[in-house]
C-alpha positions in Angstrom: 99.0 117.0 95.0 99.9 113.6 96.3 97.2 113.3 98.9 94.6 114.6 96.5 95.5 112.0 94.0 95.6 109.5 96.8 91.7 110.7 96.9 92.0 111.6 100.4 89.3 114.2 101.3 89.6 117.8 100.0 89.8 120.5 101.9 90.3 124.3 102.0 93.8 123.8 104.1 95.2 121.5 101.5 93.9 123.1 98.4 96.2 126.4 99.4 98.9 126.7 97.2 97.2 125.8 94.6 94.5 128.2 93.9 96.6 130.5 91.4 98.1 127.8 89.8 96.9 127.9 85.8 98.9 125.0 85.0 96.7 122.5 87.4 93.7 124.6 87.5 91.4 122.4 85.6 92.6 119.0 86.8 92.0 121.0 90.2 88.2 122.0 89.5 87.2 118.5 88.5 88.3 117.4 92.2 87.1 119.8 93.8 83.5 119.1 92.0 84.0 115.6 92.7 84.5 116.6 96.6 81.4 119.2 96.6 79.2 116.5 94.7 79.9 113.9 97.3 79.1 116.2 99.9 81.5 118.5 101.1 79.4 121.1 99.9 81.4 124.0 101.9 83.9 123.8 99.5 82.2 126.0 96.5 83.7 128.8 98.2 87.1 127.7 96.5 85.4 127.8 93.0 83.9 131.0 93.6 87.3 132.5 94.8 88.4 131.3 91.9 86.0 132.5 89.3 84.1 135.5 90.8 86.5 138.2 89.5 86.3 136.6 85.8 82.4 136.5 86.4 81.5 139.4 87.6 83.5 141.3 84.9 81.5 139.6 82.3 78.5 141.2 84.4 80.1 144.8 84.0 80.3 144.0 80.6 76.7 143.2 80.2 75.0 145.9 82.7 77.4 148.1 83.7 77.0 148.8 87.1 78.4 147.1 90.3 75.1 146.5 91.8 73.8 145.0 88.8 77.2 143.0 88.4 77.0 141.7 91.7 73.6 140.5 91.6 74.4 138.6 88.3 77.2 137.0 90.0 75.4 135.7 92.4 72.7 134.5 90.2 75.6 132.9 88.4 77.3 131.1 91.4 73.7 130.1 92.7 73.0 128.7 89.3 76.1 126.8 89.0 75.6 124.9 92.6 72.3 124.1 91.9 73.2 122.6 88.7 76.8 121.3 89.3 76.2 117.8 89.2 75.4 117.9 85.5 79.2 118.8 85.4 80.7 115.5 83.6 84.2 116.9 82.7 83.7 116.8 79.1 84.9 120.7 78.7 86.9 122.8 80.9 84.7 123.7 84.5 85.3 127.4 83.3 84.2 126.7 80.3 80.9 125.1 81.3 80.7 128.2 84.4 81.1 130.8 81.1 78.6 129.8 79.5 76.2 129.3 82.5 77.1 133.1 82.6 76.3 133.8 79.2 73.1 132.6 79.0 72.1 134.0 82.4 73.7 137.8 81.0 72.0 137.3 77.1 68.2 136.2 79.0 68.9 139.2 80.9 69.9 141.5 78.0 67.2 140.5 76.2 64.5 141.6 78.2 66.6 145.0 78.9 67.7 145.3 75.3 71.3 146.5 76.3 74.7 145.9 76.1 78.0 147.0 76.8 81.8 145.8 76.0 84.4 145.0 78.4 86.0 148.1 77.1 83.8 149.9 78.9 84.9 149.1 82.3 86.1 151.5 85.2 88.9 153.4 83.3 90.5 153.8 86.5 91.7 150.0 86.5 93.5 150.4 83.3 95.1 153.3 84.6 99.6 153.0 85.7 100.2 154.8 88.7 103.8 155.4 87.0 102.7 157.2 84.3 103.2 161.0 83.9 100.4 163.5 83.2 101.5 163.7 79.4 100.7 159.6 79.1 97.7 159.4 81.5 95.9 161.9 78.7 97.2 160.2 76.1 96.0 156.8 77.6 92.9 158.4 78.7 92.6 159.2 75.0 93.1 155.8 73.1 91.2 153.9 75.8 88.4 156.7 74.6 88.8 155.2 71.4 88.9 152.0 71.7 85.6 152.2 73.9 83.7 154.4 71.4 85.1 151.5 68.4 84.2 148.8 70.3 80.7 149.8 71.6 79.9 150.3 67.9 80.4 147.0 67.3 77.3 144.9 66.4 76.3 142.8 69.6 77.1 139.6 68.2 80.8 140.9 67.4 81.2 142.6 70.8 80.5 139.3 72.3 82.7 137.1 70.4 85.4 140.5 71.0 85.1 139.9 74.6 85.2 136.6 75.3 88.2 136.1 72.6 90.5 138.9 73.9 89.7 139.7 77.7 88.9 135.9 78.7 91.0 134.6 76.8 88.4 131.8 74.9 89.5 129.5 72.1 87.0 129.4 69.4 86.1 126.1 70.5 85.4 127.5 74.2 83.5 130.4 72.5 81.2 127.8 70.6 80.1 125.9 73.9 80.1 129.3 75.5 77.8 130.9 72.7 76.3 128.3 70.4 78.0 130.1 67.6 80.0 128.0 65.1 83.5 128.1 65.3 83.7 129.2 61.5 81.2 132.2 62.3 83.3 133.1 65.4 86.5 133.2 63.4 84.4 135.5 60.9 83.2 137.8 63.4 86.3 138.2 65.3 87.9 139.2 61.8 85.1 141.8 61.0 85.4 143.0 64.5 89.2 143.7 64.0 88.5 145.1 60.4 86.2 147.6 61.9 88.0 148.7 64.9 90.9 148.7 62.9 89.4 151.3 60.2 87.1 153.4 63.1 90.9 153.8 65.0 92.2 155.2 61.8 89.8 157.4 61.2 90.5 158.6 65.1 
């Protein structure tokens, strides 16, 4: 990271290496806005590479389709570099890209009236290539479950669900993500449990 903190120019060469690393992710997105602000526009790409995967699944959760995913994602990316010099560093750049994609997916949502969980992705991506016919059923039955529990989940639950267990959002992320207050994410995170929780019992 030396050069980088030396503010020498950014590029796609020297950022390899650290593209998968968590631990300096979000010190890395602030430079590499810093660089794309000042002009080296070219190097989005490495936020997109970055972020795509996380985006477009939020899109699957919303329309769920590929097509429809896709376009959403590139609405979001499109969205995001038009608008990224509003960016000031105040929250995490994947917090502030989340809930560009939030409000993109609910403005959507709302003028299709739909929704659908995470849980409702391609089953074949939660599937273990080591498991034996006897545990694919059995897998193939819980994820079932889970999937029917979830989507019966108020939208506003399903949501908060989502962004809580598969992106991994503290309730403060969820708040800047949503709007919702923390204490109201909290609650509906402890409803949502209640209720899967009693729906997988009665399963």
């Amino acid at each position: 990271m030396k050069n980088i903190i030396n503010n020498e120019p950014l590029t796609e060469r020297k950022y390899r290496g650290y593209d998968d690393n968590k631990g300096e992710s979000d010190f890395d997105d602030q430079l590499i806005v810093n660089q794309i602000v000042s002009g080296q526009k070219d190097l989005f790409r490495l936020l997109v590479r970055r972020y795509e995967k996380a985006v477009y699944g939020m899109g699957i959760s919303f329309f769920r389709n590929p097509q429809d995913s896709c376009d959403f994602t590139q609405e979001v990316f499109l969205k995001t570099y038009r608008s990224l010099f509003r960016f000031e560093g105040r929250s995490r750049f994947s917090t502030w890209l989340y809930k560009v994609a939030y409000n993109t997916a609910v403005n959507e949502v709302n003028r299709r009236k739909d929704y659908l969980s995470l849980a409702e992705e391609d089953s074949q991506k939660l599937s273990n290539a080591d498991d034996t016919p006897e545990r694919s059923v059995i897998r193939s039955a819980v994820r079932d479950a889970v999937r029917a529990a979830v989507n019966e989940l108020p939208q506003r639950f399903k949501v908060c669900v989502d962004l809580f267990f598969f992106y991994d959002r503290s309730y403060q992320e969820i708040e800047a993500i949503t709007g919702f207050p923390v204490n109201t994410i909290k609650s509906h995170i402890f409803r949502a449990k209640k209720m899967l929780k009693e729906k997988l019992e009665e399963l």
